[in-house]
N, C-alpha and C positions, 0 to 999 in steps of 0.2 A: 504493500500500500504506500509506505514511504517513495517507492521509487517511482512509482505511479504517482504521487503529486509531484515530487523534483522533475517529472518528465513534463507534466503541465505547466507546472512553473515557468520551467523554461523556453517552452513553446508560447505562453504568453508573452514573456519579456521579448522575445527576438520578434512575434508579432506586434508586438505595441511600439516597440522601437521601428519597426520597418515601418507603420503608419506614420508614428510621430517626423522620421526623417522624410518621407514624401509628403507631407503637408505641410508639416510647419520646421522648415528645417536648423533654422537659425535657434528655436528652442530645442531643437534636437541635441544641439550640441551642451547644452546647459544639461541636461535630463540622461538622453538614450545612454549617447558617450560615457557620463559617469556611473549609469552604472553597469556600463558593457566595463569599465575600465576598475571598477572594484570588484569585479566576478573574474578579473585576470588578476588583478592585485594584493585583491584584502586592503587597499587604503583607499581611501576617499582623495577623489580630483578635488580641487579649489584651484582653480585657473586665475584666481588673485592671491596667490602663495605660492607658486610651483617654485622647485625646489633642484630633486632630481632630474635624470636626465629622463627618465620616461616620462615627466609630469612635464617638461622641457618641449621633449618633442609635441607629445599632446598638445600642449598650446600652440606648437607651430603650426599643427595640422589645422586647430578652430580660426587661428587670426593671421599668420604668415603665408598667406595663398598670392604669392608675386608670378605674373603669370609665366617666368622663368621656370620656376618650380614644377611648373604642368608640363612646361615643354621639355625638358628636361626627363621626367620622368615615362616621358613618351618613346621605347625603346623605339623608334624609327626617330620624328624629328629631334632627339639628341644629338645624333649624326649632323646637324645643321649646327648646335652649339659649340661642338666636339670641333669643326674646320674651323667657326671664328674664333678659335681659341688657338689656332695653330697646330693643331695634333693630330690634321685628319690619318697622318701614318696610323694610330692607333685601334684604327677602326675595322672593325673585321671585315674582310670582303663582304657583299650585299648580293645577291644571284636575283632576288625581284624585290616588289611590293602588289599587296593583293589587297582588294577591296572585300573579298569574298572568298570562300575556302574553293568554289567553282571555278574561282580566275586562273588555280595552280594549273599550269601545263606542267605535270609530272617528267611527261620525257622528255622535255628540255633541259630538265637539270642535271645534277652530275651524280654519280653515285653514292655520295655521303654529301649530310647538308642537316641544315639544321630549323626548323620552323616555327615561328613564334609570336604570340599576339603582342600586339603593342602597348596594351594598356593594362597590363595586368601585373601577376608574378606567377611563376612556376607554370605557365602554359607552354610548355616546349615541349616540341616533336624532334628524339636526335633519332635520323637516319643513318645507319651503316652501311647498308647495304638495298637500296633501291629497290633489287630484282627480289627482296626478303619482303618489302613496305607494301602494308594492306592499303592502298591509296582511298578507298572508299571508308576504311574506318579512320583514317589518318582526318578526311575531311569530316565526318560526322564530328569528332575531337574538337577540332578546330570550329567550330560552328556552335561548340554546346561554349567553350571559350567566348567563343565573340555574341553570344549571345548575353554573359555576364557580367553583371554591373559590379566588376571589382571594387570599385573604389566603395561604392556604397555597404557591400558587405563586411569590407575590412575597415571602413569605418576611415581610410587616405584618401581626402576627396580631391588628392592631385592626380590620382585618373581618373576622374569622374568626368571631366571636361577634354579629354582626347577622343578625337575622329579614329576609332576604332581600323586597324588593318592587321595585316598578319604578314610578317615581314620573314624572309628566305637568306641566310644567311650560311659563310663557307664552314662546314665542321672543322674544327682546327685541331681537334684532340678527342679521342675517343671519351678522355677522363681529364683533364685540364684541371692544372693547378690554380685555385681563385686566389689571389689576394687582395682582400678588403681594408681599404686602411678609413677607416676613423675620421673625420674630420670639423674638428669645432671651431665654430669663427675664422671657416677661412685657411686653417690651419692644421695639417695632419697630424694626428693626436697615438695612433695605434694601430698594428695591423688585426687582422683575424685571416691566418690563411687555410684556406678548405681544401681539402681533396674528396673531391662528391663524386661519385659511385652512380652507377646507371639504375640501379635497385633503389636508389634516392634517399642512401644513405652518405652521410658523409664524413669524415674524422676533422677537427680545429683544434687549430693552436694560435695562441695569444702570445705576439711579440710587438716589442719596443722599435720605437723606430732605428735604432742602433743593433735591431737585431738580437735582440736578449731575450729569450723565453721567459715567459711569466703567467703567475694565474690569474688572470682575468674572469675565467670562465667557473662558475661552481663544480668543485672536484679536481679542475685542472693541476693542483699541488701534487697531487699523485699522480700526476702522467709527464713531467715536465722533463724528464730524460728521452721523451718521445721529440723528435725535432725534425726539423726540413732545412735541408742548406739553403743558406744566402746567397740571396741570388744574383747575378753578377751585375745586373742591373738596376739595383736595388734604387740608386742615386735618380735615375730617371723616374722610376716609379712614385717616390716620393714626389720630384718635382710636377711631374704631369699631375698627382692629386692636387699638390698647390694651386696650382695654375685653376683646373677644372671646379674644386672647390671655392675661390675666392668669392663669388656673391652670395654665398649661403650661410647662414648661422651655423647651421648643421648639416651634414651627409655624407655618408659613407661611398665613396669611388671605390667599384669594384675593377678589377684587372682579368684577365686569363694570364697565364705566362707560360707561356711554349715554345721548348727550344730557344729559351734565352730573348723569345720577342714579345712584348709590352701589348697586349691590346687591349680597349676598354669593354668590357662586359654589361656595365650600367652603371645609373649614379641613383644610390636611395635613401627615398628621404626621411622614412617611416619604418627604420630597423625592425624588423623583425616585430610587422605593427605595431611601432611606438611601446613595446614592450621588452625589454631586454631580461626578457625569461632568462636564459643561462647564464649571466653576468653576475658577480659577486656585487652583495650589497654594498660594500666599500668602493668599488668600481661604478657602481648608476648613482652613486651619490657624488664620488670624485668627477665624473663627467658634468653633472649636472653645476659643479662650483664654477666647471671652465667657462660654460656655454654663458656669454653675454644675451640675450634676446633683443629683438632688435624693434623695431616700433612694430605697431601694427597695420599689415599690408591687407585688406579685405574688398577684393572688387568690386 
């Protein structure tokens, strides 16, 4: 019976928030938001005290909407930011842009590639092997994707506001090493580098930007003899985050790195939806003292 009311419970809360943000949205954020953000938390928002770096980001999400921020987060028009910053080397080859999962001409492309919505996160299709790809489930996939209103469900209304497409990109690495670096005010602060698994799993580790293991991560103290060499480009990495972060309070610039070459994977602005679940409390708290906030930008 208990779990039978927790099941209703819940199913009210994500119904009355889903009304309350399609009507009245601006109290949405006063209301839905807090308490979708104390059911991840156990603490109470007050977006006139924020504090930490998740109470941080959260406010950037409700009041820092510069329309940078959308485009940006728009894994197609980034590529447009990405050149007026001087780095289009960085950029992964592009094979198309599709308005629609019907527009892919399958046999035009090449045998490994990679497929993905623009306005999302985790909508990728990695292809290995073409002559292996169900092409007719590959599009239904893509279609249940573009049919979903990411931003609204995760609560980052910086893709709420992108022209929806599904963008064809070169596969660089079957498993590609990510390196995430951190960055407050402008300013790269840490890295988090992943090695993600096709099974979508993936193993992190937390380094300094001088390349020193550390635990950042809860638990991480006991794994910290686990490491990945430094990479010889390490210098470039840092700078291209500089460069790419400077208008933003907060954002994490993600990399690939393969075979020694730099390319950018995305820039996000809403870590691990403005929750940094695995992060030690002394860590979302030392983030949170960095992060200056900047006035408020609301269209």
């Amino acid at each position: 019976m208990t779990k039978i009311l927790e099941w209703l419970k819940g199913f009210w809360l994500d119904f009355s928030n889903r009304r309350l943000r399609k009507n009245f949205p601006k109290l949405f954020y006063w209301i839905g938001v807090k308490e979708w953000y104390y059911n991840q938390t156990h603490e109470k928002l007050d977006y006139r005290d924020v504090k930490n770096i998740n109470e941080k980001m959260m406010w950037l999400s409700r009041y820092w909407q510069h329309p940078l921020k959308t485009l940006c987060a728009d894994k197609y028009r980034v590529r447009e930011y990405v050149k007026q910053c001087g780095l289009e080397k960085i950029l992964v080859p592009l094979f198309g842009v599709y308005e629609k999962a019907d527009d892919i001409d399958f046999a035009s492309l090449p045998n490994q590639f990679v497929l993905k919505c623009n306005h999302a996160s985790g909508s990728n299709i990695i292809c290995l092997d073409k002559d292996s790809l169900n092409s007719d489930k590959a599009k239904k996939k893509l279609n249940e994707w573009m049919n979903q209103n990411f931003g609204f469900e995760t609560y980052e209304p910086q893709y709420e506001k992108i022209q929806r497409k599904i963008v064809c990109e070169k596969l660089l690495e079957e498993s590609p090493l990510e390196i995430q670096l951190y960055c407050i005010n402008g300013e790269p602060d840490f890295f988090l580098v992943c090695r993600k698994h096709l099974n979508g799993n993936y193993d992190a580790f937390s380094y300094t930007l001088d390349w020193q293991r550390v635990a950042y991560r809860i638990g991480e103290e006991n794994r910290l003899n686990e490491k990945i060499n430094k990479p010889t480009k390490l210098k470039e990495i840092i700078e291209y985050a500089k460069i790419l972060s400077k208008p933003f309070p907060f954002v994490r610039v993600d990399f690939f790195y393969v075979q020694e070459s730099i390319y950018l994977a995305e820039l996000t602005f809403s870590s691990s939806a403005n929750v940094l679940h695995n992060n030690t409390k002394q860590v979302i708290e030392e983030m949170g003292r960095k992060l200056v906030l900047p006035s408020k930008n609301i269209p």
